[in-house]
C-alpha positions in Angstrom: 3.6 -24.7 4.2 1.1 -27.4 2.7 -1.2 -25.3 0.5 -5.0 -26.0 -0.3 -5.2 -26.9 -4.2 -7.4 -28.1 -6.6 -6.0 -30.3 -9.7 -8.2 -31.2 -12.3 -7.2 -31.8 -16.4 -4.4 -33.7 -18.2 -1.4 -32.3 -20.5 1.0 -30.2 -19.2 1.2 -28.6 -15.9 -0.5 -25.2 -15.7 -0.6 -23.7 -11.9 -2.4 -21.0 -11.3 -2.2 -18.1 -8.3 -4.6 -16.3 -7.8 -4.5 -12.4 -6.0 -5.1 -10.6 -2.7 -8.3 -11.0 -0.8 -9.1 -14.1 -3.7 -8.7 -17.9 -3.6 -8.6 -20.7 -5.9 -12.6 -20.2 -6.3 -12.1 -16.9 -8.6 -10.5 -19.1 -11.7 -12.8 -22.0 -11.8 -14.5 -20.5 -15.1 -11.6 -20.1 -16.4 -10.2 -23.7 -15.6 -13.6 -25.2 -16.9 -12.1 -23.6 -20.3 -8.3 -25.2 -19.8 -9.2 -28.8 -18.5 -9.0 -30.2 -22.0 -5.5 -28.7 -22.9 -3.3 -28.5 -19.0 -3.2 -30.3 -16.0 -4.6 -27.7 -13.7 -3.2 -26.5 -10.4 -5.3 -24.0 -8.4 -3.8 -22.5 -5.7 -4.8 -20.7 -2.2 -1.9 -18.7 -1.5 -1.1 -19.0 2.6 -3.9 -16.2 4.8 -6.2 -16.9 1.7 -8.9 -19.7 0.8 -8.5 -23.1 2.4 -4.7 -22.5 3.1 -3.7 -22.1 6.7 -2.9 -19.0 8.0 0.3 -17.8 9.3 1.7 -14.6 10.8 5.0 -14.8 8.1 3.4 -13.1 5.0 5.8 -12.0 2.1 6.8 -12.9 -1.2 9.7 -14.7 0.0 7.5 -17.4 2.0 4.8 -17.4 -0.7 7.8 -18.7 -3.4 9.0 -21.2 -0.8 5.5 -22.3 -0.2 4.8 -22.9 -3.9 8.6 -24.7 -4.6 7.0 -27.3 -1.9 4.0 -28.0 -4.0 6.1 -28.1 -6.5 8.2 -30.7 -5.2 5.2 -32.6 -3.1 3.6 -33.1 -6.6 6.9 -34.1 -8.2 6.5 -31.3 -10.8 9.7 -30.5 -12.5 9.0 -27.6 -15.0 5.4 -25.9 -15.5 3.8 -23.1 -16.9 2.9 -20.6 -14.2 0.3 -17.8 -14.2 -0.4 -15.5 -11.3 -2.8 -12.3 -11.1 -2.0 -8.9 -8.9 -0.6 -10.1 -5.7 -0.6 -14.4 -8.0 1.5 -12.2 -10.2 4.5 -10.8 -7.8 4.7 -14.4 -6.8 5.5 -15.9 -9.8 7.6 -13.5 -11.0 9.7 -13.5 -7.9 9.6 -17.7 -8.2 10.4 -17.2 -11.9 13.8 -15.2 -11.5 14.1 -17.6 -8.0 14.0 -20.8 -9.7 14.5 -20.5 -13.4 14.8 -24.0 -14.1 11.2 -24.7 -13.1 9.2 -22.2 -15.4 8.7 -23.5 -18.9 6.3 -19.6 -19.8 5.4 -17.1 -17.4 2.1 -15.5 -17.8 1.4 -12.2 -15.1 -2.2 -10.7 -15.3 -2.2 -7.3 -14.4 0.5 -6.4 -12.3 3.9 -5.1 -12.7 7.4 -5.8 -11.3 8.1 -2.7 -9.8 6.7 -0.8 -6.2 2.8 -0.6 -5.6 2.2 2.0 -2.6 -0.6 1.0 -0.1 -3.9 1.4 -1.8 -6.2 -1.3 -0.1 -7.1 1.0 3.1 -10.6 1.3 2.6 -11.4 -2.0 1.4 -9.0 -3.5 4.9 -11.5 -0.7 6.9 -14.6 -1.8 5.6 -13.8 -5.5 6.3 -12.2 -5.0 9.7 -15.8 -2.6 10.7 -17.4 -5.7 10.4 -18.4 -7.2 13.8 -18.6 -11.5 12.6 -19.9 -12.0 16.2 -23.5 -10.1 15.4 -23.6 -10.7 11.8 -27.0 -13.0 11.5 -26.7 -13.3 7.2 -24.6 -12.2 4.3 -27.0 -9.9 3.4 -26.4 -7.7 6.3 -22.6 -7.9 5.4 -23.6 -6.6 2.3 -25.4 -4.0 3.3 -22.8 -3.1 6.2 -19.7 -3.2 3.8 -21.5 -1.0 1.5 -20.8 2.0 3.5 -17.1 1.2 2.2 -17.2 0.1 -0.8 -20.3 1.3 -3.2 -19.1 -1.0 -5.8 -21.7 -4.1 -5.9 -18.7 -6.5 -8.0 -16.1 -5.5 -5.4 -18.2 -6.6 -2.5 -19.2 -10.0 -3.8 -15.9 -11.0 -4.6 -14.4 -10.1 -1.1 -17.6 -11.5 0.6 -16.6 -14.9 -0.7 -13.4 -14.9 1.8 -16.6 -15.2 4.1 -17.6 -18.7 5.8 -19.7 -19.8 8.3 -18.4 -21.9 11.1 -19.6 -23.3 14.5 -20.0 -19.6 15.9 -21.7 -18.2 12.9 -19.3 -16.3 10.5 -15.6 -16.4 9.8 -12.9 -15.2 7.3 -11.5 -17.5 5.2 -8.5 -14.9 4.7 -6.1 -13.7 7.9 -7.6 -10.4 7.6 -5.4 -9.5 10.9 -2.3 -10.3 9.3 -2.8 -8.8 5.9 -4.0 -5.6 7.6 -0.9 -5.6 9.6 1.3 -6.7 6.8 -0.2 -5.0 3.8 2.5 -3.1 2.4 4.5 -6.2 1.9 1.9 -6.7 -1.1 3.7 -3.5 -3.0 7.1 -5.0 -2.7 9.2 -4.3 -6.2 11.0 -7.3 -7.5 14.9 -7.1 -6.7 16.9 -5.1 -9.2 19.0 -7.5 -11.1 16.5 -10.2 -10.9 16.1 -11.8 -14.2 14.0 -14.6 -16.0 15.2 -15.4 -19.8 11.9 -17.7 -20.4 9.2 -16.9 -22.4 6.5 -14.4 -20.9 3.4 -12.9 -21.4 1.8 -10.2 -19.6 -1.7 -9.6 -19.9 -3.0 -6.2 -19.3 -6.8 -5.1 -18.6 -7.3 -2.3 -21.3 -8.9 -0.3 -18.6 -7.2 -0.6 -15.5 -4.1 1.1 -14.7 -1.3 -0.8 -12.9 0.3 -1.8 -16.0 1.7 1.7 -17.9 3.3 3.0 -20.5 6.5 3.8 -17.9 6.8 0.0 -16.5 7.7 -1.1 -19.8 11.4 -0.3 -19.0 10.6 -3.0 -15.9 9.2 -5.3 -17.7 12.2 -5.4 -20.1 14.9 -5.1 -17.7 13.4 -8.2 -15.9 11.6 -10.3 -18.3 13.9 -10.1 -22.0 11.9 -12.3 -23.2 8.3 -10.4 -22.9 4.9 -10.0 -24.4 2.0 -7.7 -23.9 -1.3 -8.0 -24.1 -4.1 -5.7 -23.4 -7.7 -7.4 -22.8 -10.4 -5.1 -24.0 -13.1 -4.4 -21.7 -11.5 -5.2 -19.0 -10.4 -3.9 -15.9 -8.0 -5.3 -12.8 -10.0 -8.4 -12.3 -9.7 -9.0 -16.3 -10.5 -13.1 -15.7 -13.8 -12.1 -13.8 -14.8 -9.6 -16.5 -13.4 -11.2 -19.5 -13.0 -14.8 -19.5 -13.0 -16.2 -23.0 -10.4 -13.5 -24.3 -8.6 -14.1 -21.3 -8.3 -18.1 -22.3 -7.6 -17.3 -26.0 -4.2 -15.1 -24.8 -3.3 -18.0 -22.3 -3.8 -20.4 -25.2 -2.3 -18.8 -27.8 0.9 -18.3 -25.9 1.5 -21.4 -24.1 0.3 -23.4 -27.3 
């Protein structure tokens, strides 16, 4: 699959994934910061962004799908960062094809099993009716029933677009509710990648623990972590600058 992306910078190749229910759109602060030092690759993963939508939707697909813009671009070796759902993806492309990963960065996400835990965020967008939606305030207010949280709302209600017959999703909200547990899926055991990595941990969320580090050495030797204070899942949303400074320091 040919996948929407955005390149922008010079220096080496940095391509970035972003996570479920997101698109390219949710690093652009974060890019403004890393134009200077990379060439920048943001990515819509396929049922997300500007990608097009398909009813395959697994890891498997999503690492072929990146190896093609991979090859398409003629990119030989990068750094690769992915966040939550960004971050299953590259590490299952990272212990898939070794050879292309210079560093690994994950944000916020682990290698092992996630169980389902999206089911009220996949009601509240499904209960809304696109066909007699007149503005995005009365999504707002409609998705609020759902989900209280004002951040949480904005962020999905950018997957929202208008077309010729008023509103659409940008994401295949059919497929990923049908498909969602395939976003949990634990690396393979045995799957390894020697390179240099760094995970980056919000200090106050809680999918990376104490008990994954086992995981994270059994898969990834070569590890770091770092926790980013203040911050929760979305740690590039809620704190970009130290977010930047971990990136930088480690790829150098």
């Amino acid at each position: 699959m040919k996948l929407n992306f955005r390149k922008s910078g010079t220096g080496p190749p940095l391509v970035i994934l972003h996570g479920l229910f997101g698109s390219l759109d949710n690093w652009f602060s974060i890019a403004k910061e890393l134009v200077e030092y990379y060439t920048l690759y943001l990515v819509d993963q396929r049922n997300h962004g500007d990608s097009p939508h398909s009813e395959e939707w697994n890891y498997a697909v999503m690492v072929e799908d990146l190896k093609e813009l991979l090859d398409d671009e003629g990119l030989e070796k990068i750094y690769l960062m992915g966040h939550s759902m960004g971050g299953k993806t590259v590490m299952k492309f990272a212990v898939t094809y070794p050879e292309r990963v210079e560093k690994l960065i994950v944000a916020d996400i682990a290698p092992r099993f996630y169980p389902i835990h999206h089911q009220t965020i996949l009601e509240g967008l499904n209960s809304l009716n696109l066909n007699q939606i007149k503005s995005r305030k009365e999504a707002d207010n409609q998705l609020a029933q759902y989900i209280p949280e004002l951040g949480v709302r904005q962020f999905l209600l950018k997957s929202l677009t208008r077309d010729s017959e008023g509103f659409a999703w940008k994401i295949n909200l059919k497929v990923i509710t049908e498909k969602i547990e395939n976003v949990g899926e634990a690396l393979a055991e045995g799957a390894v990648f020697e390179g240099p990595t760094l995970f980056l941990a919000g200090a106050n969320s809680n999918y990376i623990q104490q008990k994954d580090l086992p995981d994270l050495e059994a898969h990834f030797p070569n590890y770091e972590l770092e926790f980013v204070a203040n911050a929760g899942h979305w740690l590039h949303a809620e704190q970009p600058h130290s977010v930047v400074e971990e990136m930088r320091k480690f790829l150098g």
